[in-house]
C-alpha atoms as one frame of an Amber mdcrd trajectory, in Angstrom:
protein
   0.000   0.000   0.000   1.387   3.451  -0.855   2.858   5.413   2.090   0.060
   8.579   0.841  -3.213   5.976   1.118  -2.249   4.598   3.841  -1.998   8.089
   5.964  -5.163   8.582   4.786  -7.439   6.015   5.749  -5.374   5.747   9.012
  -4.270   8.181  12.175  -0.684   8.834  12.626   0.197   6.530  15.737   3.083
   8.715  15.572   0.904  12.121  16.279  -0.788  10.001  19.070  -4.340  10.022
  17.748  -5.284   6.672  18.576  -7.026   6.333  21.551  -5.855   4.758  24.766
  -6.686   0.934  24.814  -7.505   1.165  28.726 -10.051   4.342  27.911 -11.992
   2.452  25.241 -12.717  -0.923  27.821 -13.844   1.334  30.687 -16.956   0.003
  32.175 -19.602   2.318  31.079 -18.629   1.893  27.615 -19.484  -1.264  27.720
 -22.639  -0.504  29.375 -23.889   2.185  26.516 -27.190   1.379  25.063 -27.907
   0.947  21.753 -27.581   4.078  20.332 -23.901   4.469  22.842 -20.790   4.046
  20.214 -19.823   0.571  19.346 -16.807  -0.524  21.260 -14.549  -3.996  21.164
 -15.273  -6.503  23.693 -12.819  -6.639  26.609 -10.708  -9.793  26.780 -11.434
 -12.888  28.212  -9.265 -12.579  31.076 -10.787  -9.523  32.375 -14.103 -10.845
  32.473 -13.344 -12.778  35.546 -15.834 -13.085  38.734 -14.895 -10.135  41.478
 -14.422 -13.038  43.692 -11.021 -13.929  42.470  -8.695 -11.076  43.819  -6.200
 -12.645  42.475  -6.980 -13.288  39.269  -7.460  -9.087  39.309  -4.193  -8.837
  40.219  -2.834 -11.195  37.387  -5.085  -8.934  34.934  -3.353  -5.889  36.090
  -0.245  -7.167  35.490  -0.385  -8.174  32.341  -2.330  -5.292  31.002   1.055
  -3.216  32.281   3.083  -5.571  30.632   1.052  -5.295  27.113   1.270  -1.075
  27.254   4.747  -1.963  27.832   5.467  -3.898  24.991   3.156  -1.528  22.351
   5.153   1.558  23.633   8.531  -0.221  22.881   7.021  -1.382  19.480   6.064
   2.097  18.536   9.403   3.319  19.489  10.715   0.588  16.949   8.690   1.278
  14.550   9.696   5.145  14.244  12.821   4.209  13.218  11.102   2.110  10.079
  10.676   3.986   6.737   7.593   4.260   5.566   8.176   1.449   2.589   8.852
  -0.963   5.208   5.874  -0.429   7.142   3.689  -0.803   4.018   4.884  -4.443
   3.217   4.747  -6.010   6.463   1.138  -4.399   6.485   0.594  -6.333   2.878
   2.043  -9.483   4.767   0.636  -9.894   8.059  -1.947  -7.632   7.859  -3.314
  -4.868  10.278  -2.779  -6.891  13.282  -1.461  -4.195  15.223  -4.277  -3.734
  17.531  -4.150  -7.620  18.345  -0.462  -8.596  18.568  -1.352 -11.854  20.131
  -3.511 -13.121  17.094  -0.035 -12.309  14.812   1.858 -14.631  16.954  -0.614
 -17.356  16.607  -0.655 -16.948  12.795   3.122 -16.825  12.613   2.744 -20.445
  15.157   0.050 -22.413  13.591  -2.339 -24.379  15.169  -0.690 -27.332  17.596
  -2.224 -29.363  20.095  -1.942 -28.857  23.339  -0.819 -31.405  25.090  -0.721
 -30.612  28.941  -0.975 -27.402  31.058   1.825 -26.546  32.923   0.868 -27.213
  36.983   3.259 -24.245  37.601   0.979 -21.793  35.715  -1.801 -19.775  37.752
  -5.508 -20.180  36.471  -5.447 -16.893  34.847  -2.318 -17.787  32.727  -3.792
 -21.126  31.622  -7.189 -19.225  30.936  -4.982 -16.776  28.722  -3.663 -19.547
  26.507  -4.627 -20.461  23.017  -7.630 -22.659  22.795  -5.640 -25.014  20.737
  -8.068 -28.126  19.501  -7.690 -31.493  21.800  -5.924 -34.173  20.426  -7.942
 -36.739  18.618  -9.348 -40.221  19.944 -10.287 -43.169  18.007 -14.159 -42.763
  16.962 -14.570 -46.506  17.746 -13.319 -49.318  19.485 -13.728 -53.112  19.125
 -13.525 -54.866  21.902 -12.977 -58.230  19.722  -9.628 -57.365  18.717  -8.761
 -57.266  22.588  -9.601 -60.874  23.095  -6.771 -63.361  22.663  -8.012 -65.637
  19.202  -6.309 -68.849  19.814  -5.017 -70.981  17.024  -6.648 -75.230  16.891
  -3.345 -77.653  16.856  -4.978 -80.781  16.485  -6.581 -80.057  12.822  -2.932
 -79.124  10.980  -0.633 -81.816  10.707   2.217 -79.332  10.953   1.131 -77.839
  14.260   0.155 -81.174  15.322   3.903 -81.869  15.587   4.709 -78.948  17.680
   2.837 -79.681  20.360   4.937 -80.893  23.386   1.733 -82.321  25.270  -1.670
 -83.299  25.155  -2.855 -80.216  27.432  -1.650 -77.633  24.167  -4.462 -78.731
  21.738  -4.774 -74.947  21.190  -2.592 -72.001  21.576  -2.981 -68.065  21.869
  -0.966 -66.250  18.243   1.723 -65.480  20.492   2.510 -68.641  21.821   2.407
 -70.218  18.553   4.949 -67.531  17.191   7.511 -68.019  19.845   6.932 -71.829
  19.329   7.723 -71.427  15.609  10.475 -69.696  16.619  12.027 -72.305  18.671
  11.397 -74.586  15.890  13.160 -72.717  13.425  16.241 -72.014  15.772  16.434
 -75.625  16.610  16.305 -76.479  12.774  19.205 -74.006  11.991  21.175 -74.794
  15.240  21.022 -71.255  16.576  20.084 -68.012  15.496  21.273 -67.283  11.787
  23.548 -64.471  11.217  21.570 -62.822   8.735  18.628 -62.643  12.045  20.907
 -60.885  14.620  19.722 -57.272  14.587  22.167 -55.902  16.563  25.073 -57.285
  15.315  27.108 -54.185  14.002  29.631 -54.316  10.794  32.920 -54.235  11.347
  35.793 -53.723   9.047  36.521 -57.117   8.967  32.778 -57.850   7.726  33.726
 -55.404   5.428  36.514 -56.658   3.922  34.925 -60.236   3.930  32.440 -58.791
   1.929  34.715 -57.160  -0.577  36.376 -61.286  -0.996  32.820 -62.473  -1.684
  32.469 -59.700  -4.739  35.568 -60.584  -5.920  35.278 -64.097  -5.308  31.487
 -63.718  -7.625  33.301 -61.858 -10.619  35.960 -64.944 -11.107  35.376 -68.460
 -12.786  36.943 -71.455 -11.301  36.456 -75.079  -9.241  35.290 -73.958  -6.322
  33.023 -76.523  -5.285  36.191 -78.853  -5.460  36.535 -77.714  -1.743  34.497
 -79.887   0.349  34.689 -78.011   3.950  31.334 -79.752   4.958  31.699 -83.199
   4.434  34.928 -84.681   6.107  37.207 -87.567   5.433  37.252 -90.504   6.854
  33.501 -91.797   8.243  29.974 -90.756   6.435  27.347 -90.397   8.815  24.451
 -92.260   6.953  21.864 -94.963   8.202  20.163 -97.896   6.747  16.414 -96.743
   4.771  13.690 -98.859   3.895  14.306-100.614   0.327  12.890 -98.330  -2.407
  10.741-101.249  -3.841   9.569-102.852  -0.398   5.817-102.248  -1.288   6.448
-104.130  -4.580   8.988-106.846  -4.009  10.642-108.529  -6.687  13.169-111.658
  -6.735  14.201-110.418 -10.104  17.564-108.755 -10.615  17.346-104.582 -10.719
  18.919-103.309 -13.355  17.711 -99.518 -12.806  17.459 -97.137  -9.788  17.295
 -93.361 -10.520  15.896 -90.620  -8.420  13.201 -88.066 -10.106  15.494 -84.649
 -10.757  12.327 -82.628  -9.820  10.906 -84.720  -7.074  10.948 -87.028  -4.379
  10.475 -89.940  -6.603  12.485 -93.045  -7.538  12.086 -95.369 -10.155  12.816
 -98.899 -10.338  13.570-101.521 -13.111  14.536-104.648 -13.547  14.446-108.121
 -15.402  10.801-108.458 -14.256   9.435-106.308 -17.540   8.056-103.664 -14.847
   9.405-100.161 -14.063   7.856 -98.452 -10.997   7.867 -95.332  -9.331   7.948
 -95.108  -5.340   7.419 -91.663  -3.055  10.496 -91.298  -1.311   9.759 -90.662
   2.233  12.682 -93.150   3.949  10.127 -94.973   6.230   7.697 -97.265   4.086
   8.559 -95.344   0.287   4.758 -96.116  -0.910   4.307 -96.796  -4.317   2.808
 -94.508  -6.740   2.934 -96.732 -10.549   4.055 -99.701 -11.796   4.482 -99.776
 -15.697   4.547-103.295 -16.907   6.231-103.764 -20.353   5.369-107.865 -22.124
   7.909-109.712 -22.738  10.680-106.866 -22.377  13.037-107.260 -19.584  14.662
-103.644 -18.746  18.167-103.324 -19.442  17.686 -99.764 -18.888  15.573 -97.443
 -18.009  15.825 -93.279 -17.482  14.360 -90.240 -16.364  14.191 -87.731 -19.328
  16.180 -84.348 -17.715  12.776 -82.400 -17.219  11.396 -85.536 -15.500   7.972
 -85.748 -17.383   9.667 -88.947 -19.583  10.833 -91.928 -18.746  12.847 -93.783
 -21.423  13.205 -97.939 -21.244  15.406-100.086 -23.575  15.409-104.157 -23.316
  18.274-106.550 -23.108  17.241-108.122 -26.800  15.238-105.497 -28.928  15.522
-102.379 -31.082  12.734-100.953 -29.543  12.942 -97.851 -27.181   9.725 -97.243
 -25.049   8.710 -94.005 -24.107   6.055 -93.350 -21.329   4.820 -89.404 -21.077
   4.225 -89.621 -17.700   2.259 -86.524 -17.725  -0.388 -87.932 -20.280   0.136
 -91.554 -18.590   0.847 -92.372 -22.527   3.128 -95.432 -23.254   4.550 -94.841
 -27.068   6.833 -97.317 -28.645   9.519 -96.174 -31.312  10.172 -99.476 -33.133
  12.520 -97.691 -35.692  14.548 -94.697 -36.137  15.207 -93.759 -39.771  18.783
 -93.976 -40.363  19.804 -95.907 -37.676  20.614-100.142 -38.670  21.655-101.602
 -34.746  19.639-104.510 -34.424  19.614-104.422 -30.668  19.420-100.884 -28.439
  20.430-101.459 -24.952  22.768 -98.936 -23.499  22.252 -95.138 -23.933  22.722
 -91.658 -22.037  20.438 -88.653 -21.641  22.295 -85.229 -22.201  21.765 -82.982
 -18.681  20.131 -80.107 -20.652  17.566 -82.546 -22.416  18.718 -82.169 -25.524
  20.073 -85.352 -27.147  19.763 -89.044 -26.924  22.820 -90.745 -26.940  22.598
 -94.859 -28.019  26.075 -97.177 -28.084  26.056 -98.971 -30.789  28.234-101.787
 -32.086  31.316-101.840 -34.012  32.451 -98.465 -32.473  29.417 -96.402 -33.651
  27.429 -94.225 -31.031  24.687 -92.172 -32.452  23.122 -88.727 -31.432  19.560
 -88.633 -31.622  17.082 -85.690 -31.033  15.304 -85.959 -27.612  12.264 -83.768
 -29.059  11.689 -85.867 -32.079  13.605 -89.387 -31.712  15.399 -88.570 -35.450
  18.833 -89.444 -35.829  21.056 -86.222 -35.832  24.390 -87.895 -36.882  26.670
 -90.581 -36.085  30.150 -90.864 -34.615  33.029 -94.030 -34.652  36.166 -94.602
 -33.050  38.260 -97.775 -32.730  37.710-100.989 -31.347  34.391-101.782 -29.675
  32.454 -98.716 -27.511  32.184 -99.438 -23.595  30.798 -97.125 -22.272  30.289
 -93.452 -23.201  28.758 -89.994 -21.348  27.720 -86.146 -21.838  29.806 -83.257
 -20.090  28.019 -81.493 -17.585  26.885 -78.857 -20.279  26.183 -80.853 -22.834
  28.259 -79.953 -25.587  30.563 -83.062 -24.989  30.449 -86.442 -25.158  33.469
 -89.208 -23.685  33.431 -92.459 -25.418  35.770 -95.503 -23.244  36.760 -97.931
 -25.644  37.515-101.750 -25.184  41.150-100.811 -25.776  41.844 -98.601 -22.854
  41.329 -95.342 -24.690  38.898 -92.513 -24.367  37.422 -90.391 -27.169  36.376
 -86.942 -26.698  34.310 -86.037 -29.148  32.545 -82.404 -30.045  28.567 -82.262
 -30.243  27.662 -79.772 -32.743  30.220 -80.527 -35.028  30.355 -84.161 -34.358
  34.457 -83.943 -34.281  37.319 -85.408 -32.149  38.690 -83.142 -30.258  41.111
 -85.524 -28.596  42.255 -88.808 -27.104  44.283 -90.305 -24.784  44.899 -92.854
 -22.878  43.364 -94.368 -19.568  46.433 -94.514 -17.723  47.262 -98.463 -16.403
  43.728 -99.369 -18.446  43.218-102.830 -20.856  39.959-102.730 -21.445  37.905
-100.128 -20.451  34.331-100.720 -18.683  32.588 -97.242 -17.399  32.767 -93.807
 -17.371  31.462 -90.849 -15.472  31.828 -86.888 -15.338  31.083 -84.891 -12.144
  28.079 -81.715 -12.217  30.530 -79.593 -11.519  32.575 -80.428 -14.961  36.170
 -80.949 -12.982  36.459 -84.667 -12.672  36.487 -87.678 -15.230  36.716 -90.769
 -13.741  37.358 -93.938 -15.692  37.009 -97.209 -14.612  39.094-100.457 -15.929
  38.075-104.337 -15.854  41.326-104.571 -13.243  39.404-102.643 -10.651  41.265
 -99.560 -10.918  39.094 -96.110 -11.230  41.376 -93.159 -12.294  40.034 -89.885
 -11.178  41.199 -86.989 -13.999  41.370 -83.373 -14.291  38.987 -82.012 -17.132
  40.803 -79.614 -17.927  43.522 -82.344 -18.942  41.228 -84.726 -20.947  40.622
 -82.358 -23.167  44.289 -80.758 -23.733  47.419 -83.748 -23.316  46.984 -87.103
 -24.970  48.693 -88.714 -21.779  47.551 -87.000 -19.152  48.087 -88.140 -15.338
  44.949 -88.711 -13.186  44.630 -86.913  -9.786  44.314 -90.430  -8.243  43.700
 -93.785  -8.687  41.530 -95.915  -6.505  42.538 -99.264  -6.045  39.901-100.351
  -3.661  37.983-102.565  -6.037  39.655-106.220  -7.445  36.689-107.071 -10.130
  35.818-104.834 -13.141  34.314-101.243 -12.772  31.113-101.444 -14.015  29.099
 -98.707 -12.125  30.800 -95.169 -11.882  28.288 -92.142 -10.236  28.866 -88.402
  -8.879  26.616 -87.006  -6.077  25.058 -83.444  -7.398  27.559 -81.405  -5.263
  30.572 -83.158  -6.795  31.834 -84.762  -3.147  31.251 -88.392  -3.258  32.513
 -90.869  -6.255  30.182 -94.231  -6.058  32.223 -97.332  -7.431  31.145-100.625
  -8.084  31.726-104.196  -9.849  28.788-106.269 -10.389  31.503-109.186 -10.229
  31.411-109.907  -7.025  29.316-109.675  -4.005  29.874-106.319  -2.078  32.542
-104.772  -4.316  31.185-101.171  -3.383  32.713 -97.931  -2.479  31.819 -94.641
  -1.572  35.281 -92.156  -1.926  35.189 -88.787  -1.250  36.606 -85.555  -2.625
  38.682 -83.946  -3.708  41.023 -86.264  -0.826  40.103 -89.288  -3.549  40.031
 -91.025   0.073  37.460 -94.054   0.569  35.069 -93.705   3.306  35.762 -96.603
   5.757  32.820 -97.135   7.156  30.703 -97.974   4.061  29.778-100.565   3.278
  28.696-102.948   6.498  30.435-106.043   5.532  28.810-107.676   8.743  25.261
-107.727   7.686  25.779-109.121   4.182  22.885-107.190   2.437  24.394-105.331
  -0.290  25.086-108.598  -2.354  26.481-108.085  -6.283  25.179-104.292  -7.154
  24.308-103.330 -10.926  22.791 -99.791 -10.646  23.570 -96.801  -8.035  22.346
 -93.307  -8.103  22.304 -90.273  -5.631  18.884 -87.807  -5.101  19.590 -84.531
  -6.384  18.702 -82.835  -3.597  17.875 -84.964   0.027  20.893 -86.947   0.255
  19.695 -90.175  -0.431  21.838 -93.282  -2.258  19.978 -95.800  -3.769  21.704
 -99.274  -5.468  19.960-101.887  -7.238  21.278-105.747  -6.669  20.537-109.632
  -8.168  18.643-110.003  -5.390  15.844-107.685  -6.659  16.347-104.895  -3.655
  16.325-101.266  -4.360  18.370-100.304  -1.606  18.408 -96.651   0.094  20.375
 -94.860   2.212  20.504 -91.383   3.983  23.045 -88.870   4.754  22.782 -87.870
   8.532
């Protein structure tokens, strides 16, 4: 507002033309009539009973301290040009009559939360009505009642209860329960649970390892820091077939890669699938195959396929297990073996690999059962396998040498020699894709470098177990690459359990005492709930578990 308009429409406080505050509120002011000149009502404080002589007092004080304070303002403001006057007018307004209301504009509203029990009755009268702090509107008094949780009807809670008496339990007993559940399971509290567990630098620096440990290739799963040397804690299962015994000889035992599911085959023209529980393994199928004794039977590597072969026909049987389908492939165009026994599944599902005679092998398509191409090396084919990823195959020949051939372009890419081999009679590779082992009909099982196979045409294994006295016909890696299975179906319990990377047998495996192992033909580890199965003549599908 200009300086000129605004000494117009207002007295000069300077000239003293206002009137006095204390002469407007006298009494009979307030007592004119109607027709009596309209003046402002007197605060609330000095509308107090005559009763209350103190409370007069108080009011008489603080009018002398409010003349007080406008004198020293008007001093101030004498000093203030005329500009500056004008825009704190335009900002706060005319609020110099009530210098109290500017203050509460400049403060907001708050809530007040308690009165001071120092301040007098007339103080606390004089505050700000500031608006109470708000309550709920409603309140249910069923969320104060304790719900508590039925034990009996969930199996799982069933098995936390440590008495008959706890049949049910309030939410927060059942919480801390879980929690001592969970604790027990883990053997403590977990790391990643403590709260107040700080960082240090040395967390720090661990950390840093762990980074630079992610951003490099290499074998490290070769370390095995939890399983030791020496003993393996396992115990005696119920036989994977004991719901459908069998005096025929097993010639297959392979765990489900998806799920806790084995399947068993033998010489009985039946493959059947069991739930794996360890206590009584109840069956789920039986597949019964005429006049076809299994030489072999598989898991496809998604699990919905299982793939059987006899031990004198051509044809391959193929049961979707999803559809419950059984489909026969009598013949594959292009490929002239008059018997099909032995053949490997490719990890990534992929290929079909089928051994063939006079030192043929032959890729087929998994999808489609067509013959992709066919490969030959010299002498007669013993055994053969895929690399972990698939994009290699090794090929043991009856003359002690081992073919590594190239899948895509169907090429050698090398050979060498089994080191102390004859005649060669099995051959694995680990998940991992460090080890090779190779066994010989002498017994011996050379353990190889990769890495080695594939690079020197002599090459010296890592170690050579000489634990076995009969031929190698079974080799098997566990899925974490830290047990070797070995076994010779030429005599009765000729198997071994070694452990790496020490190449060391486990002593305490197997139980020569009890004599229930008998000649083995078939061995195979559960991807992921440490279970070993092995198949024998006696028609047992025997199981094991890692404690």
């Amino acid at each position: 507002m200009p300086p000129e308009r605004r000494n117009r429409t207002r007295p000069d406080r300077r000239a003293g033309a206002r009137p006095d505050r204390k002469a407007r509120m006298r009494p009979d002011d307030r007592a004119a009539g109607p027709g009596g000149p309209l003046q402002k009502a007197a605060p609330s404080f000095q509308r107090k009973s005559p009763a209350r002589p103190r409370a007069a007092a108080a009011v008489v004080a603080a009018e002398e301290e409010r003349r007080l304070r406008q004198r020293n303002r008007q001093t101030l403001e004498e000093d203030k040009p005329a500009v500056e006057r004008c825009l704190e007018e335009l900002v706060f307004g005319d609020v110099e009559d009530d210098e109290d209301a500017l203050l509460r504009r400049l403060r907001g509203p708050r809530v007040q939360v308690q009165e001071d029990s120092g301040d007098s009755e007339v103080e606390n009268e004089g505050k700000d009505n500031f608006p109470p702090q708000k309550k709920p509107v409603w309140l249910d008094e069923e969320d104060e009642d304790e719900e508590m949780v039925d034990m009996m009807n969930n199996r799982f809670r069933k098995d936390m209860m440590k008495n008959a008496s706890e049949n049910k339990l309030s939410k927060d007993e059942l919480q801390k329960r879980l929690k001592e559940e969970f604790q027990h399971a883990m053997g403590g509290v977990p790391a990643w649970a403590e709260t107040n567990k700080r960082k240090t630098s040395s967390d720090d620096e661990s950390e840093e390892e762990e980074d630079d440990l992610l951003q490099r290739t290499g074998n490290f799963i070769s370390t095995s820091t939890s399983l030791p040397k020496g003993i393996l804690k396992m115990k005696h299962c119920q036989p994977a077939n004991a719901e459908r015994p069998t005096t025929a000889r097993i010639s297959s035992v392979q765990f489900h890669p998806r799920a806790q599911v084995v399947m068993v085959a033998g010489l009985d023209n039946a493959v059947s699938l069991f739930q794996v529980d360890g206590k009584t393994n109840p069956k789920i199928q039986s597949i019964y195959l005429e006049k076809f004794p299994i030489f072999k039977a598989c898991f496809s590597a998604n699990g919905e396929e299982v793939l059987a072969t006899s031990t004198h026909s051509k044809v391959l049987y193929v049961y979707d297990m999803l559809a419950g389908k059984l489909i026969p492939v009598h013949q594959v165009r292009g490929l002239k073996e008059k018997i099909v026994r032995s053949f490997e599944v490719s990890p990534d599902g992929s290929f079909l690999l089928i051994n063939g005679v006079a030192g043929y092998f032959h890729l087929l398509s998994m999808k489609t059962k067509e013959l992709l191409g066919s490969m030959k090396i010299n002498g007669r084919i013993a055994a053969s396998t895929f690399s972990s990823d698939s994009k290699k195959v090794y090929a043991s020949s009856g003359d002690g040498d081992v073919y590594v051939w190239d899948v895509n372009s169907r090429k050698c890419l090398n050979r060498f020699v089994d080191e102390g081999s004859l005649y060669g009679l099995s051959i694995a590779t680990s998940r991992n894709g460090q080890y090779v082992a190779c066994g010989s009909n002498c017994g011996v099982v050379n353990i190889y470098n990769q890495d080695s196979c594939l690079q020197e045409a002599n090459p010296k294994p890592v170690k050579a177990i000489m634990n076995l006295v009969t031929g190698v016909t079974s080799l098997t890696f566990n899925p974490t690459t830290e047990i070797l299975a070995i076994a010779s179906e030429k005599m009765k319990e000729a198997v071994r359990l070694v452990h790496l990377p020490s190449c060391t047998v486990f002593s305490n495996f197997p139980v020569v005492k009890k004599k229930n192992i008998s000649l083995v033909y078939t061995m195979d580890f559960s991807p992921r709930s440490g279970y070993f199965a092995l198949g024998n003549e006696k028609g047992k599908a025997l199981m094991y578990r890692s404690s």
